[in-house]
Structure formats: C-alpha cells, structure tokens
C-alpha positions as CSV (number, residue, x, y, z in Angstrom):
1,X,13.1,2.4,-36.2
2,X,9.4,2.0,-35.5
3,X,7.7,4.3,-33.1
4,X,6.8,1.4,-31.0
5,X,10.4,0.7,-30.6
6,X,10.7,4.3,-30.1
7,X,8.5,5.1,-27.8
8,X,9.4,1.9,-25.8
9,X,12.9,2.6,-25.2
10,X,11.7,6.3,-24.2
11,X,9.4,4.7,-21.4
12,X,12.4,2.3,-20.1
13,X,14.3,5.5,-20.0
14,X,12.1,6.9,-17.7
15,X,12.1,4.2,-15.6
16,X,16.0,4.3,-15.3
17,X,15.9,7.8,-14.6
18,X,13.6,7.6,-11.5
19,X,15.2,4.3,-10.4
20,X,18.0,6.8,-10.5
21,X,16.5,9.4,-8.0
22,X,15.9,7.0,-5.8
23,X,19.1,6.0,-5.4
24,X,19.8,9.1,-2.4
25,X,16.8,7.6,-0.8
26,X,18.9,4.5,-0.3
27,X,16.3,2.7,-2.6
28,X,17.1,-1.1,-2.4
29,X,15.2,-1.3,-6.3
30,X,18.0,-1.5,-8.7
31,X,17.9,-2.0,-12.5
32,X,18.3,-6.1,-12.3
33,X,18.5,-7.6,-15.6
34,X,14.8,-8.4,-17.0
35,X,12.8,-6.7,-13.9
36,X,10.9,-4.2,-16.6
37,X,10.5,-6.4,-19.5
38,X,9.4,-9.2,-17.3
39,X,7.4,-7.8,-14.5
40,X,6.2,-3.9,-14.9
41,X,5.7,-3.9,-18.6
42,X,3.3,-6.9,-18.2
43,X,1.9,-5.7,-15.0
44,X,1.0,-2.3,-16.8
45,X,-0.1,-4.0,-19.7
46,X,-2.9,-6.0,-18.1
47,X,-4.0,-3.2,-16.5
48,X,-3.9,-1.3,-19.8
49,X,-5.9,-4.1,-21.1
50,X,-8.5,-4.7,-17.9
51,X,-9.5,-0.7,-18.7
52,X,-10.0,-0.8,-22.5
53,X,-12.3,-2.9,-22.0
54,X,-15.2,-0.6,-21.0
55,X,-13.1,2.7,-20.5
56,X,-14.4,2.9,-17.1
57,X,-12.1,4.0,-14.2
58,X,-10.3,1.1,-12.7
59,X,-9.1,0.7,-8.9
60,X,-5.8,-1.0,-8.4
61,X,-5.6,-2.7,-5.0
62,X,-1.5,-3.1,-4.8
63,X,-0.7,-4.6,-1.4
64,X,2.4,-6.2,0.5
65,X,4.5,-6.5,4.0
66,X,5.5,-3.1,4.9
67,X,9.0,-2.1,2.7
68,X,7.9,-4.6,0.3
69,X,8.0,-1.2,-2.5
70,X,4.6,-0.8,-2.7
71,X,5.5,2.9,-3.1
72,X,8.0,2.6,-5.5
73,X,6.2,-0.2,-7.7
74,X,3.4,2.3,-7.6
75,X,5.5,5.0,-9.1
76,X,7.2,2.4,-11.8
77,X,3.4,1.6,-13.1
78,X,2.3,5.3,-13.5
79,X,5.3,6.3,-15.1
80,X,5.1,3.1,-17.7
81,X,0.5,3.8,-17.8
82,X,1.3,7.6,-18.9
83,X,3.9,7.4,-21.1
84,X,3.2,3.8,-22.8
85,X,-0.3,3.9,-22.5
86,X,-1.7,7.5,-22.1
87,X,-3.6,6.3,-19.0
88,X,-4.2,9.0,-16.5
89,X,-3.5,7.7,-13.2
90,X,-3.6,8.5,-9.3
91,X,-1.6,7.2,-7.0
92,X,-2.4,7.2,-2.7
93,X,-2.0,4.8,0.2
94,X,-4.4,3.7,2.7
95,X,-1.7,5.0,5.3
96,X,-3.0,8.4,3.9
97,X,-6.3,8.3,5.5
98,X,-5.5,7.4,8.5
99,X,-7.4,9.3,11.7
100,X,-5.8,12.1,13.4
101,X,-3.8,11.6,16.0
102,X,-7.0,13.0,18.6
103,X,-9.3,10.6,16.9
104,X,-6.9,7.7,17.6
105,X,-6.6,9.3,21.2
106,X,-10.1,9.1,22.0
107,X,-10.2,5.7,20.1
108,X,-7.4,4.3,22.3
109,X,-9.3,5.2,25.5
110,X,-12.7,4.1,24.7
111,X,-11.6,0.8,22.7
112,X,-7.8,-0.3,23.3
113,X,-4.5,1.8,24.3
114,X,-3.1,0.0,21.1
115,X,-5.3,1.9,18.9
116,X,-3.2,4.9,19.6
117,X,-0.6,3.2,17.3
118,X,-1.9,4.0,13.4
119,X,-1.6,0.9,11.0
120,X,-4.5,-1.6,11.9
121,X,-8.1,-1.4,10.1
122,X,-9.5,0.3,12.6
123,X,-7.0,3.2,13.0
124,X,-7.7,4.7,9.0
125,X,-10.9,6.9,8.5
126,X,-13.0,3.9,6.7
127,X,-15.9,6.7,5.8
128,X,-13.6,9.3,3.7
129,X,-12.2,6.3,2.6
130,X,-15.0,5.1,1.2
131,X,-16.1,8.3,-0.1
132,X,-13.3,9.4,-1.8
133,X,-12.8,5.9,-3.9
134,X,-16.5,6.3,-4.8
135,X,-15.8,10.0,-5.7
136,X,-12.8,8.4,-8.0
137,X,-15.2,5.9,-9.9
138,X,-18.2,8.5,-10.0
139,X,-19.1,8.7,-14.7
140,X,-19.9,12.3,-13.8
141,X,-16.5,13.1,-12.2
142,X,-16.0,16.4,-9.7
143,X,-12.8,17.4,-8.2
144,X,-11.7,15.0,-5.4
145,X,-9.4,15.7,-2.2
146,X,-7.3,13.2,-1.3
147,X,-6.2,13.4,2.3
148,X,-1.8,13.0,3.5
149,X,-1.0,12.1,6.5
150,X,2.6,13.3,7.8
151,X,4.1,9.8,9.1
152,X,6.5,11.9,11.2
153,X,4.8,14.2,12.9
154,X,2.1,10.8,13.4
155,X,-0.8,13.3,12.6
156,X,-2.7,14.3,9.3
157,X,-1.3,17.0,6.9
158,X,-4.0,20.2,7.0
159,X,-6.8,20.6,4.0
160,X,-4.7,22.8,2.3
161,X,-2.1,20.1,1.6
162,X,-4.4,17.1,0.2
163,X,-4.0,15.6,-2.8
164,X,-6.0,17.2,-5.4
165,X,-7.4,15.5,-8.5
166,X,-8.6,17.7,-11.1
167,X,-9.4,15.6,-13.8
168,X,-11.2,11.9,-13.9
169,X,-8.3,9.3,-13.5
170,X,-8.3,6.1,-15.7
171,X,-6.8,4.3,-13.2
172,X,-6.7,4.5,-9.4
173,X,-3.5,3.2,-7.9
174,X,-4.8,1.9,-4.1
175,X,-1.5,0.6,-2.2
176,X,-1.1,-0.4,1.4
177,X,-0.2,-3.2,3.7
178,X,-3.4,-4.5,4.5
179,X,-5.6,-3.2,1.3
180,X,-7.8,-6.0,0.7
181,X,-6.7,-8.2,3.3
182,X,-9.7,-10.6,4.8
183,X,-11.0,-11.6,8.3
184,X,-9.7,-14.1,10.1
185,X,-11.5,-17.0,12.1
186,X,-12.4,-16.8,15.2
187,X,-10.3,-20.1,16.3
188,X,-7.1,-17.6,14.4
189,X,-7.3,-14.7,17.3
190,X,-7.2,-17.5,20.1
191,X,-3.8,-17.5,20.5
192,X,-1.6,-14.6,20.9
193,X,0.8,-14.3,18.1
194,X,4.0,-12.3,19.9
195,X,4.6,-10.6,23.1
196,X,2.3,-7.5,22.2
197,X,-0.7,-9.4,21.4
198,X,0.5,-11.7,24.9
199,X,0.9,-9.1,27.6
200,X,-1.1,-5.8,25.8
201,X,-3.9,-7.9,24.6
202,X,-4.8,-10.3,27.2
203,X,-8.7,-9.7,26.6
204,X,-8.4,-10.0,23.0
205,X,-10.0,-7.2,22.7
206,X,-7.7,-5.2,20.0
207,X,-7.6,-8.3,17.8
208,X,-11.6,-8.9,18.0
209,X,-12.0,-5.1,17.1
210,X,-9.4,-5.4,14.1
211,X,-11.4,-7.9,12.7
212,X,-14.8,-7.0,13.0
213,X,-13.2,-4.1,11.5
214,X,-12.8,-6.4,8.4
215,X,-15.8,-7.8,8.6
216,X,-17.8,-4.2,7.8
217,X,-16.0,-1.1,6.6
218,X,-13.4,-2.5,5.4
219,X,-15.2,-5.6,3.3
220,X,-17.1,-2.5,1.7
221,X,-14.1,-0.6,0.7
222,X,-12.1,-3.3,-1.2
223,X,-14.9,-5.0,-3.0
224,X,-14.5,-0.9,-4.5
225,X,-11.4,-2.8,-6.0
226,X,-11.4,-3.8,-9.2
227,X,-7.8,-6.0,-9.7
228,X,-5.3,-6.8,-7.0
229,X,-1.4,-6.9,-6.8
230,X,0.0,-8.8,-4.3
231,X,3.7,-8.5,-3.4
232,X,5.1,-11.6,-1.7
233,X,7.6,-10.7,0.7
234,X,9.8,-14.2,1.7
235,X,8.7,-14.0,5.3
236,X,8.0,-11.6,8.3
237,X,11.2,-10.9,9.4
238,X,12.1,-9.0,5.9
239,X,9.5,-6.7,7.3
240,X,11.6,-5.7,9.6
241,X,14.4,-5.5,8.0
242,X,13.0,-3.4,5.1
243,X,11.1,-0.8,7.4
244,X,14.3,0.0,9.2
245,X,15.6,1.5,5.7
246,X,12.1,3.1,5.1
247,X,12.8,4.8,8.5
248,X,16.5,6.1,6.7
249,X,14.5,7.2,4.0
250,X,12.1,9.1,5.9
251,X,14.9,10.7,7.7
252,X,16.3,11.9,4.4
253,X,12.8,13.5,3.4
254,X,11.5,14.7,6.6
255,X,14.3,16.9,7.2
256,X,15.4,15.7,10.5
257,X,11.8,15.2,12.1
258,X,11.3,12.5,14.7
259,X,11.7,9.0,13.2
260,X,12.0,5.7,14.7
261,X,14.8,3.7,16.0
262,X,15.2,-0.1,15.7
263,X,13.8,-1.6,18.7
264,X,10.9,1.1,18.4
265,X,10.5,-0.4,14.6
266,X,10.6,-3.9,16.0
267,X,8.1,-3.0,18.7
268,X,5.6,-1.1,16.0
269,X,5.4,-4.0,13.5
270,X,4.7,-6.4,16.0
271,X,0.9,-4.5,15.4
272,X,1.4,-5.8,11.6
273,X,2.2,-9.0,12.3
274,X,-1.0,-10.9,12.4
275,X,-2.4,-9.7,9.5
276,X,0.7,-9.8,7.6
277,X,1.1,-13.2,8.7
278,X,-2.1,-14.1,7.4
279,X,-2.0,-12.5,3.8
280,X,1.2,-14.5,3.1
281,X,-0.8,-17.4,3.8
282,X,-4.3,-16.9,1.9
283,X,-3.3,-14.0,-0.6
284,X,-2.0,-16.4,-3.2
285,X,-4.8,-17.6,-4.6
286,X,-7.0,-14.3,-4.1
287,X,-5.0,-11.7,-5.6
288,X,-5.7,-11.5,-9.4
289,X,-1.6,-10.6,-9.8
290,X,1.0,-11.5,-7.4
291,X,4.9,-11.3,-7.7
292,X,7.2,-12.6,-4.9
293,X,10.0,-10.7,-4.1
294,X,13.6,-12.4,-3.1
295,X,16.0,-11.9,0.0
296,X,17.6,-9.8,-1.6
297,X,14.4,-7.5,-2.9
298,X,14.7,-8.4,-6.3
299,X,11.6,-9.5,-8.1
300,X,11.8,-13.1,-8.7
301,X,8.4,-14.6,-10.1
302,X,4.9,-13.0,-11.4
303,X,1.6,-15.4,-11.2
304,X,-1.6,-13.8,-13.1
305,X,-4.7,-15.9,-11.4
C-alpha cells in the first residue's frame, strides 16, 4: 500500500471521527456516501493548489444562510489542509468581531434601535476587522489576537480569552453569513421585505445604514479575500429551520445559559433576511466555489467558477 493511499485513508479517518463528535451536538452532517471524495477533498485541494502557487497566506471567504455548516465545513477543511496537505490554517467567524453589547447600545440610540440586535454589517467592529486580517497576511508575521464573542451572554469574551495565533497561517479560514456579500440598489431597499423592515423600519433608515455599510468598511474588508465558498441553502425558510438546531446546540455547549426560543429565532432572522435573500440571488456567479446544499442538508452539487 502506497503512502498516498495511506495517508489518505488516515485523513478520511479523521474526518469520520469528528463527524462523530458531533453527533451529541445534534450535528445534522452525516457521513453520506461520496460527500468527502466529492466535495471537501476537492474543495481542500484547490485551496491547496491556489497557495502553492506563491506560498503566500491565503484568505478563505466561506459564506452561507445561517445553519448552512459554515462552522462545521470549516472544521472538515482544516482537518483535511493539516493532515493532507501540511497547511497551517486558522479558522474564525465574522460573528467573532462583533461590537460589545455597550457599543451596539450607544449604536442603537444614535442610529436605529435595530442595531442593538448583532448580525448586520454594521453591528461587527469593521476596524479590528480589518486589522487583524491584514495582521494575518502581513510577510513579516507577529502574533495576532483574534477576538470571541460569547453568542449567549450577547457580549464579547474578555482579552484574556481571544484567539491567539502564534505562528504565520498558510491559510485563513473567514466564515460568516454575510462575508463578502455586496450592496444592494437603491430601488432594492424601497420596499420592505417582512414585518420588521415594515413596522421597525418605516424610515428606511436601518436598511440605508446596512448598506452604506457595504459600500465602505465592508467593500475594504472582503476585497482582503482571496477565494470564496458559497454554500447555497435551498431557500430562506431552511434558515430558520436550521438555526433553531444551532440554538439546541448552543444549549448543549453553553451549559444552560440564556438561548433563544422559536418565535424569538423567527423574529431575529428576520434582520438576515434581506441580505440573505439577496446572496442567493447574485452569489452564484461571484463566488469562485459554491456547493448547494439539499432539504435535507446534504451536499448535493459543487460549481468551481
């Protein structure tokens, strides 16, 4: 047996093995028949090949409707990049720098009251943002903190429990529901697109912000991006179903801290809807990778642009 064979069936391994942990976190990702020959080898191997090109860090954009298993997919690539491919690699989220609770506060008063609710671009701190993916890129590399924000407690984890990354990553794994997303027209925010937008936006004022949001720090963070992933999720209303289980799993891991119960999920997306909306519309053609994602969460189809 070669050690290509060998060293492949010890990297599926892996895989099956953390598949398996997830399991108690009522993971919906099972081992389907195909799903790491035919999507996360290749994936990983692209990204393999994108880097060896130059040998320069590379930042992954990997986006999707929330419960999509950005998180999870994440996890699935680092595990096949380190043990495959040698590739030192960092994962974090977006939802990771978001602003502290008293920034969104003062935020929601001077701007919008639906600023107070983290999620939008808008509601992330764009400048450490910004900062810390430059950092991540930098030749002459230096220890960089990542910030975590604490999605239960709806605030940002102190200093003392960032992410810290020692040594210069290969690749940067970027994931979030709106990383890369683009601005809408201006004829797009006319009409209000559900009952929050309707009777909490009236002015348009939220919207308009969001999007100028786009337009500036935002536009400068993901052209920091060197490939994106874009998980197709079969339509909004998955979103909802799938974020209701990330709220079990959160339960599971934050020990019993606050979490959300279904009509406060189905009141909270309705802040992602636009965007999301919008991304499963234009993202197609932008994303350099994008696999949709059945009913049933199984990956179905992979498209490289």
């Amino acid at each position: 047996m070669s050690d290509k064979i060998v060293s492949y069936q010890r990297v599926k391994k892996k895989y099956l093995n953390f598949l398996k942990s997830q399991e108690a976190l009522s993971e919906p990702f099972r081992d389907k028949i195909g799903q790491f020959e035919n999507y996360y080898f290749p994936v990983s191997k692209k990204i393999f090949t994108d880097f060896s090109k130059d040998k320069k860090t590379k930042i992954i954009g990997l986006t999707g409707g929330q419960g999509s298993g950005k998180s999870t997919i994440s996890s699935i690539l680092k595990i096949i990049l380190k043990e495959n491919f040698n590739l030192n690699t960092v994962i974090f989220s977006i939802d990771d720098f978001y602003k502290t609770l008293k920034d969104r506060k003062i935020m929601s008063k001077k701007v919008s009251p639906l600023f107070l609710t983290r999620g939008v671009p808008g509601t992330h701190d764009a400048k450490l943002l910004y900062k810390c993916l430059k950092l991540l890129k930098k030749k002459k590399f230096k220890k960089v903190l990542i910030p975590r924000f604490d999605k239960s407690s709806d605030d940002r984890l102190s200093k003392n429990k960032w992410q810290k990354v020692k040594i210069k990553p290969d690749i940067v794994i970027f994931e979030g529901w709106c990383v890369g997303v683009t601005p809408q027209r201006k004829k797009e925010l006319i009409v209000s697109i559900n009952t929050l937008e309707k009777y909490e936006d009236k002015k348009k004022i939220w919207r308009n912000k969001v999007n100028n949001e786009l337009k500036n720090a935002y536009k400068r963070i993901f052209k920091l991006i060197d490939k994106m992933i874009f998980l197709k999720v079969p339509s909004f209303k998955h979103v909802y179903k799938w974020r209701l289980l990330q709220e079990r799993k959160l339960k599971i891991t934050s020990k019993g801290k606050k979490i959300m119960n279904a009509l406060q999920v189905k009141n909270f997306i309705m802040h992602y809807e636009r965007l999301t909306k919008h991304m499963l519309k234009s993202f197609d053609k932008k994303a350099d990778m994008v696999i949709k994602i059945d009913e049933k969460h199984r990956l179905k189809s992979i498209k490289f642009n």
